[in-house]
C-alpha positions as CSV (number, residue, x, y, z in Angstrom):
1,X,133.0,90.7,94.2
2,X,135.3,91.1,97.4
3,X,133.5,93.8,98.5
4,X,130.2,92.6,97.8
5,X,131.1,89.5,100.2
6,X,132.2,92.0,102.8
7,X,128.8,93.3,103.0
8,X,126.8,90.5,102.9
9,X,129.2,88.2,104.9
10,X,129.8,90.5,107.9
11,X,130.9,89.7,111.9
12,X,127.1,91.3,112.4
13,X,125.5,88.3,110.5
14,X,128.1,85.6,111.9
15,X,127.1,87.0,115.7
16,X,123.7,86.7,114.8
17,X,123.8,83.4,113.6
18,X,126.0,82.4,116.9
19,X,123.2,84.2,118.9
20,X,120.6,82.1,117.5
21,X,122.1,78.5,116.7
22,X,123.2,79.1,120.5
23,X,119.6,79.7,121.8
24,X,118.0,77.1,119.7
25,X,120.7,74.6,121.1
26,X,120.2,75.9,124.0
27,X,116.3,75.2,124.2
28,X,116.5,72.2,122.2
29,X,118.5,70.3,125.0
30,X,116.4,71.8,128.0
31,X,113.3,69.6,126.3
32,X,115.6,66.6,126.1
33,X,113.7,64.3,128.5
34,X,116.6,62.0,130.4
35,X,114.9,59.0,132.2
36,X,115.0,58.9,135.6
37,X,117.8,56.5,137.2
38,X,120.7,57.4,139.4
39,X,123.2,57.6,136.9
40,X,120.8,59.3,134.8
41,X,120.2,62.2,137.2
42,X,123.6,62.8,136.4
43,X,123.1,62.7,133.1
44,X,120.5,65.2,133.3
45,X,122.6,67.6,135.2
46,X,125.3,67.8,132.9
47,X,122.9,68.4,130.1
48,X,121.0,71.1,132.0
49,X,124.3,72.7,132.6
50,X,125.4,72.7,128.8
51,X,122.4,74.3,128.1
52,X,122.6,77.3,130.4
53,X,126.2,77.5,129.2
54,X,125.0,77.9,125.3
55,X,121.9,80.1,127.0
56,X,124.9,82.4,128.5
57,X,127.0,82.8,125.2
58,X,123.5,83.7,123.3
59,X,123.3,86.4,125.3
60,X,126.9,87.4,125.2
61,X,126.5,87.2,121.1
62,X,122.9,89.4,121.5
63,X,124.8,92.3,123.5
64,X,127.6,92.5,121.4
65,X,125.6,92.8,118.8
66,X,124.0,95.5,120.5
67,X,127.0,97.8,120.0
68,X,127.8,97.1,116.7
69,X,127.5,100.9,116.0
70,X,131.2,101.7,118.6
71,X,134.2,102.5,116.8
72,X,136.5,99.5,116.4
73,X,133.6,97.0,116.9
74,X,135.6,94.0,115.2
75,X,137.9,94.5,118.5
76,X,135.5,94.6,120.4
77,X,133.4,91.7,119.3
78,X,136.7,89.6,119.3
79,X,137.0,90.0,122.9
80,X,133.5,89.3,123.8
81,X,133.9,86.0,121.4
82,X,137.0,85.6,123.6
83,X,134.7,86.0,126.6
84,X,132.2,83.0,125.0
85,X,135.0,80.5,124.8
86,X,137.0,81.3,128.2
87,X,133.2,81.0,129.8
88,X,132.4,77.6,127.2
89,X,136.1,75.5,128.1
90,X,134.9,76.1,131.9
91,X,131.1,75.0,131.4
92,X,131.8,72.1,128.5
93,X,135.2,70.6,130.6
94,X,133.2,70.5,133.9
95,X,129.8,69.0,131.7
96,X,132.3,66.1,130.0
97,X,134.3,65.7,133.1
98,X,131.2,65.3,135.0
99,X,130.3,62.5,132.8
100,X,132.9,60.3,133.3
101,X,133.1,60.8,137.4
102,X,131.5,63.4,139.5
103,X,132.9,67.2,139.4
104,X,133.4,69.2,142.5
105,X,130.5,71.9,142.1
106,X,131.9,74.3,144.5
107,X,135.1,74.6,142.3
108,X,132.9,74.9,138.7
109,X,131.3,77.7,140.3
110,X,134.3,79.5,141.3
111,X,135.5,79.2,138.2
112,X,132.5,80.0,136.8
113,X,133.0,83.4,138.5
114,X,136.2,84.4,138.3
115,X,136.0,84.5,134.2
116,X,132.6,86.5,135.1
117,X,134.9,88.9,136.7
118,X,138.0,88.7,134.3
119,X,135.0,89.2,131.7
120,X,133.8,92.7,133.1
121,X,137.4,93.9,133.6
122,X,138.2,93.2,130.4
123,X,135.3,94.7,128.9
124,X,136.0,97.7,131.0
125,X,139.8,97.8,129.6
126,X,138.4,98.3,126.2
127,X,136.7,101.5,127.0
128,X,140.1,103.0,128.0
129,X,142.2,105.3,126.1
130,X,145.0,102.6,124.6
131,X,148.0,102.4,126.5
132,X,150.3,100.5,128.8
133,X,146.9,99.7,131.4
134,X,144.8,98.2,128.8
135,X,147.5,96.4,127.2
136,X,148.3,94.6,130.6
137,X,144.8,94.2,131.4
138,X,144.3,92.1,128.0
139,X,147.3,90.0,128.2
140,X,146.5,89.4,131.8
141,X,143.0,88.1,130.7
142,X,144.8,86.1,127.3
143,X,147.3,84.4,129.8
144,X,144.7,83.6,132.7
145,X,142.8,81.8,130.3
146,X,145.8,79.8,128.5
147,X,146.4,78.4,132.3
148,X,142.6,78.1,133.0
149,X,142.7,75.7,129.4
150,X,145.5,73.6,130.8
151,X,144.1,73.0,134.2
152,X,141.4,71.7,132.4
153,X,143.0,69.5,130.2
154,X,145.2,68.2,133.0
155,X,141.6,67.4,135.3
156,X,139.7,65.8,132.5
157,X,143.1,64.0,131.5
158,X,143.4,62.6,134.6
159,X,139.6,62.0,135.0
160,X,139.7,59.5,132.0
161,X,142.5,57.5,132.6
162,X,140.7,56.6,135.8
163,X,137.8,55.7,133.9
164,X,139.6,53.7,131.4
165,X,141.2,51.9,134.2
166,X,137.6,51.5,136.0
167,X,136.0,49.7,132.9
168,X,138.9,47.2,132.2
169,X,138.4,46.6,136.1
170,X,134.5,45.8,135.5
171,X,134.7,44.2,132.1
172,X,138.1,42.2,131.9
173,X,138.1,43.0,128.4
174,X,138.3,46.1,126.0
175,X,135.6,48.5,126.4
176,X,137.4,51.8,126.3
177,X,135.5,52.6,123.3
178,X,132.2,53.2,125.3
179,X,133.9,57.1,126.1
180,X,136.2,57.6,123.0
181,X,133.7,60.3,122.0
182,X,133.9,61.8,125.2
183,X,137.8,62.0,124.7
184,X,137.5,63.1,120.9
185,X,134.8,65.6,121.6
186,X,137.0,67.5,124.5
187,X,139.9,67.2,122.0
188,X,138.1,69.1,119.6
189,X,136.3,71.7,121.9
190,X,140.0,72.7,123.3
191,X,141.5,72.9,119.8
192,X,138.4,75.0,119.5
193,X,138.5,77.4,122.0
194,X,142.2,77.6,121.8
195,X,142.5,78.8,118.3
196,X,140.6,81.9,119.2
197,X,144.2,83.4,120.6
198,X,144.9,83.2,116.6
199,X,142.2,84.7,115.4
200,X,142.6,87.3,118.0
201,X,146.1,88.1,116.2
202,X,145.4,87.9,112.8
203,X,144.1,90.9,111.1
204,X,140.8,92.3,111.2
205,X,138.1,90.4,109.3
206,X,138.9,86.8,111.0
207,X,136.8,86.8,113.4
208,X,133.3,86.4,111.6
209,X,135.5,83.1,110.2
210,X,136.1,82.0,113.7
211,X,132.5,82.6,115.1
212,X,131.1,80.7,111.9
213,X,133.4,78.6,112.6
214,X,132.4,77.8,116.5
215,X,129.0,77.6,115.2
216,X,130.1,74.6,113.8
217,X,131.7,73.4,117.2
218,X,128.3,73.5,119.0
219,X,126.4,71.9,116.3
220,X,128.9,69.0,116.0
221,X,129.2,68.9,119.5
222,X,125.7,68.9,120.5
223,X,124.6,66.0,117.8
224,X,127.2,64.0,119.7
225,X,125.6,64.9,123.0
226,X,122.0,63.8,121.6
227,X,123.5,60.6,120.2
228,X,125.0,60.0,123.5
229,X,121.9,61.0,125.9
230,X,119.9,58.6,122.8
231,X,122.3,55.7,123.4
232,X,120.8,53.2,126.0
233,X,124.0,51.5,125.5
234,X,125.9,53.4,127.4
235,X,123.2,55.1,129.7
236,X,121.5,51.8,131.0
237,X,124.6,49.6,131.1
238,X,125.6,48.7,134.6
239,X,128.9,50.4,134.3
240,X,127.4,53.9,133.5
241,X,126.5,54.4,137.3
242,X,128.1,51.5,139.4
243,X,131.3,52.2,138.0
244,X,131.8,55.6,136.9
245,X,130.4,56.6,140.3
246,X,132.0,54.2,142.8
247,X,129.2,52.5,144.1
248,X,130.4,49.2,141.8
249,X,133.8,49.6,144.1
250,X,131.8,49.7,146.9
251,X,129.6,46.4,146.3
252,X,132.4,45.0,145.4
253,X,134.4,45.5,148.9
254,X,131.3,44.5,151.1
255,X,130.8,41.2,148.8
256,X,134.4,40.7,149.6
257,X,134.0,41.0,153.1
258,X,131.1,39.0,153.6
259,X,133.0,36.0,152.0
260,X,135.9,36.2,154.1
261,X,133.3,36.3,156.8
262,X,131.7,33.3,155.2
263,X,134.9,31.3,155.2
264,X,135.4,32.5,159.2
265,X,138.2,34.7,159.0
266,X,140.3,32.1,156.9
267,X,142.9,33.9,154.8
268,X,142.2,33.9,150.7
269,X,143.1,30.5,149.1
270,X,146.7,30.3,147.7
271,X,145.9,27.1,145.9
272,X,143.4,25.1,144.4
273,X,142.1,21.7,146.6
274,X,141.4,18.7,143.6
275,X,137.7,19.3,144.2
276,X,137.5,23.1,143.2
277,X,140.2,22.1,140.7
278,X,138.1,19.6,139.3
279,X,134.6,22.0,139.5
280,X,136.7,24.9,137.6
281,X,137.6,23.0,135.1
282,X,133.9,21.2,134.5
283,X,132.6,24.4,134.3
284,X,135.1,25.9,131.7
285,X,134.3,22.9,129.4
286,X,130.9,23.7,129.7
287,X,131.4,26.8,129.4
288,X,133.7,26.6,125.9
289,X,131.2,23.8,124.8
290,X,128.2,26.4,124.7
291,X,130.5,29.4,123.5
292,X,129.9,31.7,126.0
293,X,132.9,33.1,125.8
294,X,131.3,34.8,122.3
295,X,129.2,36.9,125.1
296,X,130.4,40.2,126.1
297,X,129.9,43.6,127.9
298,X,129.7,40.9,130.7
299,X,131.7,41.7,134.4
300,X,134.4,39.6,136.0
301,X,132.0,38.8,138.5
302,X,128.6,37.5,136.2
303,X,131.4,35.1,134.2
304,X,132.6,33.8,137.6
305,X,128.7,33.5,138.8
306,X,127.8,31.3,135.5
307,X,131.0,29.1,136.2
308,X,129.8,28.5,139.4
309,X,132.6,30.4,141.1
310,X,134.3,33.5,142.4
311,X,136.2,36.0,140.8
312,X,139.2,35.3,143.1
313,X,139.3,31.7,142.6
314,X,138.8,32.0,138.4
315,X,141.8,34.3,138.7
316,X,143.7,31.6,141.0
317,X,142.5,28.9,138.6
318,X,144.4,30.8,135.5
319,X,147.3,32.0,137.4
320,X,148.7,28.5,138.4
321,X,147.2,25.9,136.1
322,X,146.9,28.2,132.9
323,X,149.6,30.0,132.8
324,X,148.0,33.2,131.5
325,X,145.1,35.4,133.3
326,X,141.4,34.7,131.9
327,X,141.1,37.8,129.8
328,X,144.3,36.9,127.4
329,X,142.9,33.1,127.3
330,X,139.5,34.3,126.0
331,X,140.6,36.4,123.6
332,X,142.6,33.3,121.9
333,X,139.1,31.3,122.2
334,X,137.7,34.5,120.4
335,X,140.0,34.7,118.0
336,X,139.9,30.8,117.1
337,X,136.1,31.2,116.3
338,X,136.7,34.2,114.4
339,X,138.9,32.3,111.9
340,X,137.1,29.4,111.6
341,X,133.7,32.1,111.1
342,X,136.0,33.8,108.3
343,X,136.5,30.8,106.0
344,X,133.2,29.5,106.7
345,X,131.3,32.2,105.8
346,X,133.4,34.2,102.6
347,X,130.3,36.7,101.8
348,X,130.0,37.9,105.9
349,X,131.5,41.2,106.8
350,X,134.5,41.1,109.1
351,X,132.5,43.8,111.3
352,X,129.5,40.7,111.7
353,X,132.3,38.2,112.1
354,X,133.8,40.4,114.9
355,X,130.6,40.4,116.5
356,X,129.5,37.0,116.5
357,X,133.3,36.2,118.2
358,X,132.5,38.3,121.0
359,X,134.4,41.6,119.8
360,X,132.0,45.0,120.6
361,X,134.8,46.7,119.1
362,X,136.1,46.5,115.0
363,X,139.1,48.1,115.6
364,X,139.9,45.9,118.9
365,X,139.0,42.6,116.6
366,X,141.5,43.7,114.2
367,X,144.2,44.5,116.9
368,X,143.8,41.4,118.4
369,X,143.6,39.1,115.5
370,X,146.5,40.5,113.3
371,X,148.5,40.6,117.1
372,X,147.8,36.8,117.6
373,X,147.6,35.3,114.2
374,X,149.8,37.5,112.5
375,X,147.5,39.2,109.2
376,X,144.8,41.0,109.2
377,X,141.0,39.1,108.9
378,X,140.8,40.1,105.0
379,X,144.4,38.5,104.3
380,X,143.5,35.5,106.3
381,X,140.4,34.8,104.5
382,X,141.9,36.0,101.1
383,X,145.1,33.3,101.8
384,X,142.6,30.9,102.9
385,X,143.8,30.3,106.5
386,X,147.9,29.9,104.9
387,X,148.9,33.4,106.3
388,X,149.4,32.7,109.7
């Protein structure tokens, strides 16, 4: 039975599945039509450059498999696997970086280049008699891509944080979810490419697991790519362009400016006069009255604009006659409706009931409500409201 499997389920047939799920993938998101907006030029880039990435490793599978008849051919199809994934981490870390903030081309394409080189030497060092040279030459290439894998992780980590702090900065509230995927996805492609120094020491046989096994990477992968380039969500929502690329910033400076200008050079308010105090306020009622604070994926500066205000003076409002900044203070309001929407409604989901408060994300509803109120939704409503 063993070696009936070893025939059937060879590294030949797993390299030619690679070849083609990688073409397919390849030509399935060059006919991917991305709408054409600013943001989503960028958009279109990165998927463009993903596909000639899965293009390259198709043919990278299609001439390994073209000297499947060498002596030791499971070495040498582990290196050129090895060759896939140094040139994939480069193309797939720039393509997810480039998502979240714009890459620096001239850099990609260096890298690009230098694995292109490492590549051929290493391909060359396989050819040689074994000995001390070739043995250098391949833990030259094993170590140059280790350090190539962590400057990538350290670029994209550093990437996302500043995008993370970008949309709080827009949003005032919670919307890190909007590029978890982004973060889980990377996660998985470097766990990915990483194992292949494993597979690369374990003994022959393994790699047709690990090739099958990357297969998988580029199909999960890629479906979370098309639900991403599918979600208008994410691609038409102000803070896809304006703040991932700067321009939001930007606005936000000159608007400052020309209110200082409006004011004539007058220094920012350090307190409220009675008549603003009173306005504020007036507003906020209004504002509670019609539960508007159930709205979100709304900016700091659209809330100040339907209270009839500006962000600086909303901030100054909370600060000194509040006590605690507006994001905190809604979240209570939020919260408050959420409980009364629990016991009022037994048979609604908590996932409708996080909704209808104003929470875009379940598992920031129940952070937030078992943080302020002390239980979780389902033990509040169980208890009847008596678990606080």
């Amino acid at each position: 039975m063993s070696s009936l499997l070893s025939v059937v389920f060879n590294i030949e047939l797993s390299l030619i599945i690679a070849s083609v799920t990688s073409f397919i993938l390849a030509f399935l998101l060059f006919l991917i039509n991305v709408p054409n907006t600013e943001y989503s030029r960028k958009l279109a880039k990165t998927k463009n450059t993903i596909a000639m990435g899965y293009l390259a490793s198709s043919v990278i599978f299609y001439l390994c498999l073209r000297h499947s008849g060498i002596d030791n051919y499971e070495v040498f199809s582990s290196l050129m696997v090895f060759v896939v994934t140094a040139l994939s981490s480069a193309v797939l870390s720039f393509s997810l970086t480039n998502l979240l903030e714009d890459g620096d081309n001239d850099k990609f394409y260096i890298n690009v280049a230098a694995i292109a080189i490492v590549s051929y030497v290493l391909m060359k060092a396989f050819w040689m008699p074994a000995g001390v040279t070739r043995t250098a030459i391949i833990a030259l290439s094993i170590v140059l891509f280790v350090v190539n894998c962590i400057i990538h992780i350290i670029v994209f980590h550093r990437t996302y944080k500043r995008s993370l702090k970008k949309i709080e900065q827009y949003y005032d509230e919670d919307q890190d979810h909007k590029i978890k995927w982004i973060r889980f996805c990377y996660v998985i492609m470097m766990l990915t490419q990483m194992f292949i120094l494993v597979y690369m020491l374990l003994p022959r046989g393994f790699m047709k697991i690990y090739t099958l096994w990357y297969v998988l990477f580029m199909l999960y992968f890629t479906a979370n790519f098309i639900s991403f380039l599918g979600s208008h969500k994410l691609l038409l929502d102000a803070f896809a362009y304006k703040t991932l690329s700067g321009q939001e910033i930007m606005e936000r400076i000159e608007r400052r400016k020309k209110y200082r200008q409006d004011k004539e050079g007058v220094a920012e308010q350090t307190e409220l006069t009675d008549p603003q105090l009173m306005r504020i306020e007036r507003s906020l009622q209004k504002w509670v009255k019609e539960k508007r604070f159930r709205e979100y994926d709304k900016t700091r500066e659209q809330i100040a604009r339907e209270l009839n205000t500006t962000k600086e003076m909303l901030h100054l409002y909370f600060t000194t006659k509040v006590g605690v900044d507006f994001k905190t203070w809604r979240t209570g309001l939020r919260i408050e409706e959420a409980k009364r929407l629990l016991l009022e409604n037994p048979e609604m989901s908590t996932n409708i009931i996080a909704e209808l408060s104003g929470f875009s994300d379940r598992s920031n509803f129940h952070r937030q409500f078992t943080k302020i109120v002390g239980c979780s939704p389902k033990q509040w409503r169980e208890t009847n409201g008596k678990s606080e």
